[in-house]
C-alpha positions in Angstrom: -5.4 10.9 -5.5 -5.3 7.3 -5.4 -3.3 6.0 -8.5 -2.4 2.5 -8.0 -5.3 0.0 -7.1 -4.5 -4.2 -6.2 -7.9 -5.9 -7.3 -8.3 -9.1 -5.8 -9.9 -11.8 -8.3 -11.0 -15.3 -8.4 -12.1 -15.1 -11.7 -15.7 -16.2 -10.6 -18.9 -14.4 -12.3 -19.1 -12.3 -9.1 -15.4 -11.6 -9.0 -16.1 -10.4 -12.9 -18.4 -7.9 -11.4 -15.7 -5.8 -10.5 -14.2 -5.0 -14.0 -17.8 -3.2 -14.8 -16.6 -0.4 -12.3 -13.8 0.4 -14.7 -15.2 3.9 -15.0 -15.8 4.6 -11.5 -11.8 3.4 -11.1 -11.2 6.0 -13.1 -13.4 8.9 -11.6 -11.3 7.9 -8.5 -8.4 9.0 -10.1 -6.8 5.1 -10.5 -4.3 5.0 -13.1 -3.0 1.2 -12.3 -4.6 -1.5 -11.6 -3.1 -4.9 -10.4 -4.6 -8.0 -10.8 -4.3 -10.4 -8.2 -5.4 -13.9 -8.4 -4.8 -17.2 -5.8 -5.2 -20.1 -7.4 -7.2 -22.7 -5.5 -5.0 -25.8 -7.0 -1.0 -25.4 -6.6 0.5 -24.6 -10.3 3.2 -27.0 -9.5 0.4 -29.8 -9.7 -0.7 -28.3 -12.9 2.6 -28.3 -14.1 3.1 -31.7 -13.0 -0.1 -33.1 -14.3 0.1 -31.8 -17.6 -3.1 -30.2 -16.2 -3.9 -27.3 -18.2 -5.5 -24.3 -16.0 -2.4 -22.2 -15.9 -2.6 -21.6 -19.3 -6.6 -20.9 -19.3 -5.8 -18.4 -16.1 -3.3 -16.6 -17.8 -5.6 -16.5 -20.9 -8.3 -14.9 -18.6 -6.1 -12.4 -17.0 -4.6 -11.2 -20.3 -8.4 -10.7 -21.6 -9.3 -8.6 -18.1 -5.9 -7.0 -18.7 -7.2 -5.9 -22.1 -10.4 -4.6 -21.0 -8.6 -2.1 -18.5 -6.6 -1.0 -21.6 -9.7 0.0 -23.6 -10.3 1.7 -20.6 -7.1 3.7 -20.5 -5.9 2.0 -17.2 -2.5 0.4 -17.1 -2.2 -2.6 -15.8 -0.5 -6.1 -15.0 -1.2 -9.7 -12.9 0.4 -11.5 -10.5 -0.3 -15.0 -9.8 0.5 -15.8 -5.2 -0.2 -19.3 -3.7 -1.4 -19.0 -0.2 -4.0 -18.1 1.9 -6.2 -15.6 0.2 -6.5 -13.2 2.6 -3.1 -13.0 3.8 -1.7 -13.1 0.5 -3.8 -10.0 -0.1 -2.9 -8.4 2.8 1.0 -9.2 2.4 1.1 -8.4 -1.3 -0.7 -4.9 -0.6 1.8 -4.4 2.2 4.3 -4.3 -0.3 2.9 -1.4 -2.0 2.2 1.3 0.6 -0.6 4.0 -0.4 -2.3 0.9 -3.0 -5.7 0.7 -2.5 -7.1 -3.0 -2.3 -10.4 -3.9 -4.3 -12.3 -6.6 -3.4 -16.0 -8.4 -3.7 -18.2 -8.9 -1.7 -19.7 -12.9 -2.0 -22.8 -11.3 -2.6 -24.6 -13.8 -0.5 -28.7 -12.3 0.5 -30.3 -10.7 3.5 -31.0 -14.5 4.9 -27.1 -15.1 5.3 -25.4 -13.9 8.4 -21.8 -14.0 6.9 -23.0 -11.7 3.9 -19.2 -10.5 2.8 -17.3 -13.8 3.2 -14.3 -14.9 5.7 -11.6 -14.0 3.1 -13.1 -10.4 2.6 -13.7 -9.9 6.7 -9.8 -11.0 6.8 -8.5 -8.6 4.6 -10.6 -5.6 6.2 -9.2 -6.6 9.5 -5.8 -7.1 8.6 -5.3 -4.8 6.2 -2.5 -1.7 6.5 -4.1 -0.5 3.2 -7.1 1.1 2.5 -9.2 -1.8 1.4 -12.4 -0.4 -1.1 -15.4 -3.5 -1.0 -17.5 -3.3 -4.0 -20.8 -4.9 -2.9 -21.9 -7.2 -4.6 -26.0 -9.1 -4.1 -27.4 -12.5 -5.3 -31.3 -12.9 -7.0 -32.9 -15.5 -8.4 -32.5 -15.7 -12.0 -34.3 -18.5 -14.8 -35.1 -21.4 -12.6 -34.3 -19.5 -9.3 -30.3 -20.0 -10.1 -28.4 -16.9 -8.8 -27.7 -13.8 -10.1 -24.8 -11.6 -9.2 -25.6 -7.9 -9.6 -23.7 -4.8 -8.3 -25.2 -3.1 -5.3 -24.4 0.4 -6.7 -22.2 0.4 -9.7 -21.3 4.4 -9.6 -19.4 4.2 -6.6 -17.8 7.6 -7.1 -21.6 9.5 -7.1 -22.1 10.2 -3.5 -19.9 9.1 -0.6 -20.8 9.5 3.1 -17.6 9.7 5.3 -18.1 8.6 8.7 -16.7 10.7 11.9 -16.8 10.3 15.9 -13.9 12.9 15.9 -11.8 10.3 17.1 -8.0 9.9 16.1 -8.8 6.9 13.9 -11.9 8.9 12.2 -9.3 11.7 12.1 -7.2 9.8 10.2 -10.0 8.7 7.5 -10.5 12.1 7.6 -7.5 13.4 6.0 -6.7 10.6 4.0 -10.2 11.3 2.1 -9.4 14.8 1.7 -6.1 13.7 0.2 -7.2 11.3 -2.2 -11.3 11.1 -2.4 -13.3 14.1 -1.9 -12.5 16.1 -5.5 -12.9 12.8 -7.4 -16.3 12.0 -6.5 -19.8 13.7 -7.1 -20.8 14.8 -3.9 -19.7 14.4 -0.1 -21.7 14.0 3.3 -19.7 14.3 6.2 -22.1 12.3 8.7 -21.9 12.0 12.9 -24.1 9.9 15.0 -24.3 10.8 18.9 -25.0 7.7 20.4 -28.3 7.4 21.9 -27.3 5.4 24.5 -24.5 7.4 25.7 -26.6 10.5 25.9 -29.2 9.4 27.7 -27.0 9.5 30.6 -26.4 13.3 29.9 -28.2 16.4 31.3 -30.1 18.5 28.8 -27.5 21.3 29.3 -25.0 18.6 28.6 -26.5 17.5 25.2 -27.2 21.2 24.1 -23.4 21.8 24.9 -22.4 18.4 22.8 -24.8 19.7 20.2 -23.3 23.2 19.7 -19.2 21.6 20.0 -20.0 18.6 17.3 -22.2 21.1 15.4 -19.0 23.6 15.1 -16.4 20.8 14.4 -18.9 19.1 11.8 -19.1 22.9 10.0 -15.3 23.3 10.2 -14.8 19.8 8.8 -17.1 20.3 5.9 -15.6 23.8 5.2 -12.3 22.3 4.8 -13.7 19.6 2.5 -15.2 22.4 0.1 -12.1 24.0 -0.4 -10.7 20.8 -1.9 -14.0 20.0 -3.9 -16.7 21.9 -6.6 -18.6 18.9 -5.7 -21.8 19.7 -3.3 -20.4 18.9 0.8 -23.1 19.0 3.7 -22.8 17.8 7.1 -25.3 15.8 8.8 -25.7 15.8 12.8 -28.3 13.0 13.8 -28.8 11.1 17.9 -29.5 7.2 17.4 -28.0 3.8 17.6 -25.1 4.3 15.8 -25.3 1.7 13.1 -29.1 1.6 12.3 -28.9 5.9 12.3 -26.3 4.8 9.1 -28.0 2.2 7.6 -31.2 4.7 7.8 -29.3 7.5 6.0 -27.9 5.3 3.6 -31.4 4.0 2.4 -32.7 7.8 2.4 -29.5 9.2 0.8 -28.6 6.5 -1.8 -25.2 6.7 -0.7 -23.1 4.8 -3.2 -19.8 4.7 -0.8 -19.5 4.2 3.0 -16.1 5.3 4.1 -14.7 4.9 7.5 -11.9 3.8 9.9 -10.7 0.3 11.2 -7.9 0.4 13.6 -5.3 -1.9 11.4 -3.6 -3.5 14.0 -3.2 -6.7 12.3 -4.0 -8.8 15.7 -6.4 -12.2 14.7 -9.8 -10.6 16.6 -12.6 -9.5 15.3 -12.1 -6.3 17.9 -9.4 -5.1 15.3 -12.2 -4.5 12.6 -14.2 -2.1 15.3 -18.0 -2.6 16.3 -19.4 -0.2 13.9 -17.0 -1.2 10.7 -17.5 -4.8 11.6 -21.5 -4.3 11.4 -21.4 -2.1 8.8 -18.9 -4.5 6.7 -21.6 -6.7 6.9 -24.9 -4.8 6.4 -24.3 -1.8 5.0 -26.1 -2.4 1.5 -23.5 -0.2 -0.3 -19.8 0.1 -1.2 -17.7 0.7 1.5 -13.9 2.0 1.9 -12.3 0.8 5.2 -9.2 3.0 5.9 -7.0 1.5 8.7 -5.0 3.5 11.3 -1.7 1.8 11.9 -0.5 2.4 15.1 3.2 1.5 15.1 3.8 2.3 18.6 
């Protein structure tokens, strides 16, 4: 169960998005939440200017701090100078087993950077699981934007992500640790790369069909005995990403979880080819669980 939760806010009308997922927090099983906010002025230039947004900060954090209490969630705020994203990353560090919540920019299809470079950061950098609630502009009154939630009930249908590899082995566990019984149902979804099988014998496919087929059944049997929620498995040949993006649409998968590889180097290589694309088009939540290699 994941029970302590650092939520990342600039106190922007998007960044207020997240506090209307209280619920799902809960249905997650988060008992604590942390607020986390980087100022974008110094506060020893506030304090030296007599300027006064320290105190209207502080007044905004104690009023998101009291929402969370009407929710029954305990809860505090920290105030870091830095960086954003590697204050985010550093403070999490400090916590092992916290899960970081962040926002989307919730910038349209027409923009290529659709999560923002402090949000990209943190999923690449990240030694803790970082959870990206997505977040989309419209045009409101006068075609100013709008920030809307994606999918607000994050917890009502997850699709975890697995090439059988070590790092998907390791999202593997850690959602049948902490996620599966807290959310309404489970897919447990592989992709055989098109363009790897082409290469391969008919004999060869049927013999990759039958050995993912048999892992996919033993996964999902293993995920039922830690859930009364429904679990099916779902075997499909494609380009990778589109074959996710398709099941997503057809699904209404309200979380994406899978694996980065954590190793904290600056490239975007770190994030993966699949969680990198899907970071950025996948038009759902999505729960990045890095594997730290420490070797």
């Amino acid at each position: 169960m994941i029970k302590h939760a650092i939520l990342a806010t600039d106190l922007s009308p998007a960044g207020d998005l997240l506090m209307d997922c209280m619920t799902e927090y809960r249905q997650l099983g988060i008992q604590k939440i942390t607020l986390l906010h980087i100022p974008a002025i110094s506060f020893n230039y506030m304090e030296y200017s007599g300027y006064s947004m320290r105190v209207h900060i502080e007044a905004r954090m104690l009023n998101l701090q009291n929402k969370l209490a009407a929710e029954g969630i305990e809860s505090g705020f920290v105030f870091k100078e830095g960086l954003p994203s590697q204050v985010i990353v550093d403070y999490a560090k400090d916590h092992p087993g916290a899960l970081i919540i962040v926002g989307s920019n919730g910038h349209g299809a027409r923009k290529r950077n659709l999560i923002g470079s402090t949000t990209q950061r943190v999923i690449q950098h990240s030694h803790n699981p970082v959870l990206v609630v997505r977040i989309r502009n419209e045009a409101g009154e006068l075609e100013m934007p709008v920030c809307t939630l994606e999918s607000k009930k994050i917890a009502e249908h997850a699709i975890l992500l697995t090439d059988f590899s070590k790092h998907s082995g390791n999202v593997f566990e850690y959602a049948r640790q902490h996620l599966v019984a807290n959310v309404r149902s489970v897919s447990l979804m592989h992709v055989q790369d098109s363009v790897v099988m082409r290469h391969r014998t008919p004999e060869e496919i049927e013999k990759f069909n039958q050995i993912d087929t048999q892992r996919l059944n033993e996964c999902t049997r293993d995920l039922r005995s830690k859930t009364d929620a429904p679990v099916k498995c779902i075997l499909t040949t494609g380009v990778v990403v589109p074959e996710i993006l398709r099941e997503i649409k057809v699904s209404g998968a309200s979380l994406i979880v899978l694996a980065t590889h954590g190793k904290g180097y600056f490239s975007d290589v770190v994030c993966g080819s699949t969680a990198s694309a899907l970071a950025q088009l996948a038009p759902t939540n999505c729960l990045f669980v890095p594997y730290i290699n420490e070797s």
